[in-house]
C-alpha positions as CSV (number, residue, x, y, z in Angstrom):
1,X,4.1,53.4,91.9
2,X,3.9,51.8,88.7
3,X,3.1,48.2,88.5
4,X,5.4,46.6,86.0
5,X,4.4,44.1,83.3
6,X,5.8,41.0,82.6
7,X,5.7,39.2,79.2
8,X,7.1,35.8,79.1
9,X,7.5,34.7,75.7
10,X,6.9,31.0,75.2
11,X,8.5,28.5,73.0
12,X,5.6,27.7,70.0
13,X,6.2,24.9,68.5
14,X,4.0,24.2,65.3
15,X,3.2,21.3,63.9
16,X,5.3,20.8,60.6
17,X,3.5,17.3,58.7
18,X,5.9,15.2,57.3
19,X,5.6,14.6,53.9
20,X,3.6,11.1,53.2
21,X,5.0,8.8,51.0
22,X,4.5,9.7,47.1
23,X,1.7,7.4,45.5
24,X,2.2,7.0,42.0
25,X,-1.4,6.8,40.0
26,X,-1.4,4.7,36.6
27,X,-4.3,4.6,34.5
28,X,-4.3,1.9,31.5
29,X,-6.3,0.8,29.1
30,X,-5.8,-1.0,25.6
31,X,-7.0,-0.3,22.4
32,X,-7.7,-2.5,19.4
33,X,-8.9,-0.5,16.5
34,X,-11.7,-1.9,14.4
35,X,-14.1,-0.4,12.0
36,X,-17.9,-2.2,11.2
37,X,-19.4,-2.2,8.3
38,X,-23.3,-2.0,7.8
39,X,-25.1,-2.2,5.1
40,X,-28.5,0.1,5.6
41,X,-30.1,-0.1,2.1
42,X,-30.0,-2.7,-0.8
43,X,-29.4,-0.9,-4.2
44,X,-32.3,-1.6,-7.2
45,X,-31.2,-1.7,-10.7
46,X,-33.6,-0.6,-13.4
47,X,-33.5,0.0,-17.1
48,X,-32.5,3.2,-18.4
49,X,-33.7,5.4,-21.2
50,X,-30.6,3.8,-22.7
51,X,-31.4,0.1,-23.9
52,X,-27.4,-0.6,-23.4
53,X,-27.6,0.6,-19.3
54,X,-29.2,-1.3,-16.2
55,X,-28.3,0.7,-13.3
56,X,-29.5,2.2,-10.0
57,X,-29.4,6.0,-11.3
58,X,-32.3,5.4,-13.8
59,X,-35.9,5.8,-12.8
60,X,-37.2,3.6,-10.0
61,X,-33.9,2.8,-9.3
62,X,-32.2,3.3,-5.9
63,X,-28.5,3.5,-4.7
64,X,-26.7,1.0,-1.8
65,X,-26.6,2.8,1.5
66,X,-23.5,2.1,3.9
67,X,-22.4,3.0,7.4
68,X,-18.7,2.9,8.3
69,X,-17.9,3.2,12.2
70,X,-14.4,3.2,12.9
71,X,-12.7,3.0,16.5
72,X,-9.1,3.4,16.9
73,X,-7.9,5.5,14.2
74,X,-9.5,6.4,10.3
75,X,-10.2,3.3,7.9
76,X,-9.6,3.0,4.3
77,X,-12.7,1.3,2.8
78,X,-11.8,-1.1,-0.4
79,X,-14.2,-2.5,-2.4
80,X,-14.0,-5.3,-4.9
81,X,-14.1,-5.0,-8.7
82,X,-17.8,-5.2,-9.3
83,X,-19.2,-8.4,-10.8
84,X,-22.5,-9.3,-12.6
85,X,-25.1,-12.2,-11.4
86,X,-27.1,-12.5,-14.7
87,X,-29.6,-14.9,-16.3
88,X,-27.9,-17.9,-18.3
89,X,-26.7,-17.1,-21.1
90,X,-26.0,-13.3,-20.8
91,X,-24.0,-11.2,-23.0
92,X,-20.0,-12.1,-22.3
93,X,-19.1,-8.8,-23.1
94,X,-21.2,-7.2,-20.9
95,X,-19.5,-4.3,-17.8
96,X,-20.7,-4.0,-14.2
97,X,-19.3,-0.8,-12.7
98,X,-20.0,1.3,-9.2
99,X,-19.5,4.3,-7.8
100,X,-20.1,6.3,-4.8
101,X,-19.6,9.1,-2.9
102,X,-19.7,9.7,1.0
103,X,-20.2,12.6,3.5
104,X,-17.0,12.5,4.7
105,X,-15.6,13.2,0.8
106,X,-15.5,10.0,-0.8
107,X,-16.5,10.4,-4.7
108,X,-15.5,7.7,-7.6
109,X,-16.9,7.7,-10.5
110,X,-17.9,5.3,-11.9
111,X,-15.1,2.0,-12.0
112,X,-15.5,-1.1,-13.2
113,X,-11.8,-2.3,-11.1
114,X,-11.2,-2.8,-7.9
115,X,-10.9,0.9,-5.8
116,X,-10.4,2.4,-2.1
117,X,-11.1,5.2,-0.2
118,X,-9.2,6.3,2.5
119,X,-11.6,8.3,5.6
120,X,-10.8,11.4,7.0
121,X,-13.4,10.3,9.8
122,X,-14.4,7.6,12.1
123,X,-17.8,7.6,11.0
124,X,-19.2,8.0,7.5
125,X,-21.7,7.7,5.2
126,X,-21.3,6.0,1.8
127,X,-23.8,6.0,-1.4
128,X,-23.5,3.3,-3.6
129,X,-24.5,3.3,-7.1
130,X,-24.3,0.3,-9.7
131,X,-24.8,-0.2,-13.7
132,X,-24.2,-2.5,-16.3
133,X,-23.3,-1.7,-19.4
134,X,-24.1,-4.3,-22.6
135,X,-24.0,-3.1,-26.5
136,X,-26.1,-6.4,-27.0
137,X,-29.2,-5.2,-24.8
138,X,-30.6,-7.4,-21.6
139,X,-32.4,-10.6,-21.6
140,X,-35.2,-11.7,-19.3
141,X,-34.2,-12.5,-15.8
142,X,-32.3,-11.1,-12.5
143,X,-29.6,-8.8,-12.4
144,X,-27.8,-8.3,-9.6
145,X,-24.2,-6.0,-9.5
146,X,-21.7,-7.4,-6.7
147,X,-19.1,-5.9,-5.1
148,X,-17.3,-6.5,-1.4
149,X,-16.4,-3.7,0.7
150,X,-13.8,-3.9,3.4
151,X,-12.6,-2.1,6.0
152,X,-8.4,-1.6,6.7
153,X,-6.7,0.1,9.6
């Protein structure tokens, strides 16, 4: 005789997880742009082959380095019409004029008005150069070229 098998199929239940509660995740943060300006080298002015020029391109003379970092979003940099410290005295008619260039692209010739450059990147490099100009020659004394640089965002 045959024995005769049995399968008894049982209820399986499986555990089905109920969902848990949806967590929403923020991450904030604030940012306030700002750019620094620093001033790595001081420009020299020397006398030119030219009796009429005093300037940082002639020999022995040396061009104003700056460093522009930037946070936030590109500056323009703006700097001041140029203006002339000069012994007592010095000829009125006299120019002061700068211009500069920068690794990011920067290049103005030479200006004796106010100017700006607008950065394509959050940190540059900028070379400074200075002259003054006077048909009536130079006297005696300290020269120095001014001009302030800014930073707008």
């Amino acid at each position: 005789m045959r024995e005769a098998r049995c399968l008894i199929a049982a209820p399986l239940f499986l555990a089905i997880a109920a969902p848990a509660d949806a967590a929403e995740i923020r991450l904030r943060g604030s940012l306030l742009s700002s750019c620094i300006l620093s001033l790595s080298t001081e420009g020299q002015l020397r006398m030119s082959d030219d009796p009429t020029v005093f300037g940082s391109e002639a020999s022995g003379g040396q061009a104003a380095t700056m460093t522009v970092v930037a946070i936030g979003a590109t500056p323009t940099v703006n700097f001041t019409a140029p203006a002339i410290d000069a012994p007592s005295g010095f000829a009125l008619s006299a120019t002061a004029a700068i211009r500069y260039t920068s690794l990011g692209g920067s290049n103005q010739a030479y200006t004796s008005t106010a100017s700006s450059s607008a950065q394509v990147r959050l940190l540059d490099t900028f070379t400074i150069h200075s002259r003054i100009v006077s048909t009536e020659g130079f006297q005696t004394g300290n020269y120095t070229v001014r001009t302030v640089a800014t930073c707008q965002q």
